[in-house]
C-alpha positions in Angstrom: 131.7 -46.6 -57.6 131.1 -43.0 -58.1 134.7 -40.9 -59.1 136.4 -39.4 -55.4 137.2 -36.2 -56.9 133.4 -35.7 -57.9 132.4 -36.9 -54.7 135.0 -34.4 -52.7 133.6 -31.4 -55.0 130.0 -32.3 -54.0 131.4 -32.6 -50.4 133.4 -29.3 -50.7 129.5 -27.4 -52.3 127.5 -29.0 -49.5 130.2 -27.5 -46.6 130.0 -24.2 -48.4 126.5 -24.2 -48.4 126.1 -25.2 -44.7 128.5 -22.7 -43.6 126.6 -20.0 -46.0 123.7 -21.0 -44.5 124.9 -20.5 -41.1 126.7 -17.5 -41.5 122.9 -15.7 -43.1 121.5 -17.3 -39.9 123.5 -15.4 -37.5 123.6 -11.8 -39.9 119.8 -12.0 -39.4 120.3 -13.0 -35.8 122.4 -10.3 -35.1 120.2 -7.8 -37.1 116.9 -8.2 -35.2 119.4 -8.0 -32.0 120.2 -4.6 -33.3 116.8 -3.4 -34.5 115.7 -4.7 -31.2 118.2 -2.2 -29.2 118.0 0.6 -31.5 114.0 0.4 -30.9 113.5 0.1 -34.7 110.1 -1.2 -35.2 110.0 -4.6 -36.2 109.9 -5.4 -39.7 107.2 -6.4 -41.9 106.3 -9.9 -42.1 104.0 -10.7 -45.3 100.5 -12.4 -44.3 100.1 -15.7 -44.9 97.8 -17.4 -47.4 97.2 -20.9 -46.0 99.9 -24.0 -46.4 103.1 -23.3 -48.0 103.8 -26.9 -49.8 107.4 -28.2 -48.6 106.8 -26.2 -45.3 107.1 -28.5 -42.3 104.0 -30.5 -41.4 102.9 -31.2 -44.8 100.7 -34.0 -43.8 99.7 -36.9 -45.2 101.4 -35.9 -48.6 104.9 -34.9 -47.0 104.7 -38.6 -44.9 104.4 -40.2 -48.7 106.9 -38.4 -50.0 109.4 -39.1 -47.5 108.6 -42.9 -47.6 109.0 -43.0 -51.4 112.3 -40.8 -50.8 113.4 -43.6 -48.3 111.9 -46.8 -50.2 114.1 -45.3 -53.1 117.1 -45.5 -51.2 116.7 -48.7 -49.9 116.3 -50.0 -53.2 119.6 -48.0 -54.4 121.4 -49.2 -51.6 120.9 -53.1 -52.1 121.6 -52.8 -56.1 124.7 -52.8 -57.7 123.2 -52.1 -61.0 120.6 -50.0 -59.8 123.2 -47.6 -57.5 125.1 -47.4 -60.7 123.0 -46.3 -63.2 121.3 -43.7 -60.4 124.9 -42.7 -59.9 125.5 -42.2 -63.9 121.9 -40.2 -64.0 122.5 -38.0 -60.7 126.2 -36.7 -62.2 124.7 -36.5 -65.7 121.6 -33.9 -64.2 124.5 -32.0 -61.8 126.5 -31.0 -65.0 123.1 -30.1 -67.1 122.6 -27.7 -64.0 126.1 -26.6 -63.9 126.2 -25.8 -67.2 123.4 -23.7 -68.0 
């Protein structure tokens, strides 16, 4: 069972960085709106050079990746043992991060 106060701190980190998320979404928003009125010219968008891996539609390798994401889960979920020690490594990699 993974320790409440280190599950309400990764709670508490994912809010924060939906609302910062959010709040970037509507700045930009509200930007264009502005350059839009003001009769700025739009700005420069980079061209593209082909797929951007992770982008959506990734194809046959995005599908894999999310059935190994959601094969691992299932597994997890009907482990004691196996949620446990995935538990153990996923706090043990968030305070490497954290740390330096």
């Amino acid at each position: 069972m993974p320790d409440p106060s280190w599950q309400a701190r990764e709670q508490a980190q994912q809010a924060h960085r939906i609302h910062q998320n959010h709040v970037r979404h509507h700045q930009e928003l509200h930007d264009r709106a502005r350059a839009r009125h003001t009769g700025a010219s739009r700005p420069h968008r980079p061209a593209s050079h082909g797929p951007v891996r992770g982008a959506r539609g990734g194809g046959l390798a995005g599908l894999l990746l999310l059935l190994l994401a959601v094969s691992a889960v299932v597994l997890v979920a009907h482990d004691p043992e196996l949620r446990a020690t995935a538990g153990t490594f996923v706090r043990d990699l968030l305070s490497t991060v954290q740390s330096g």
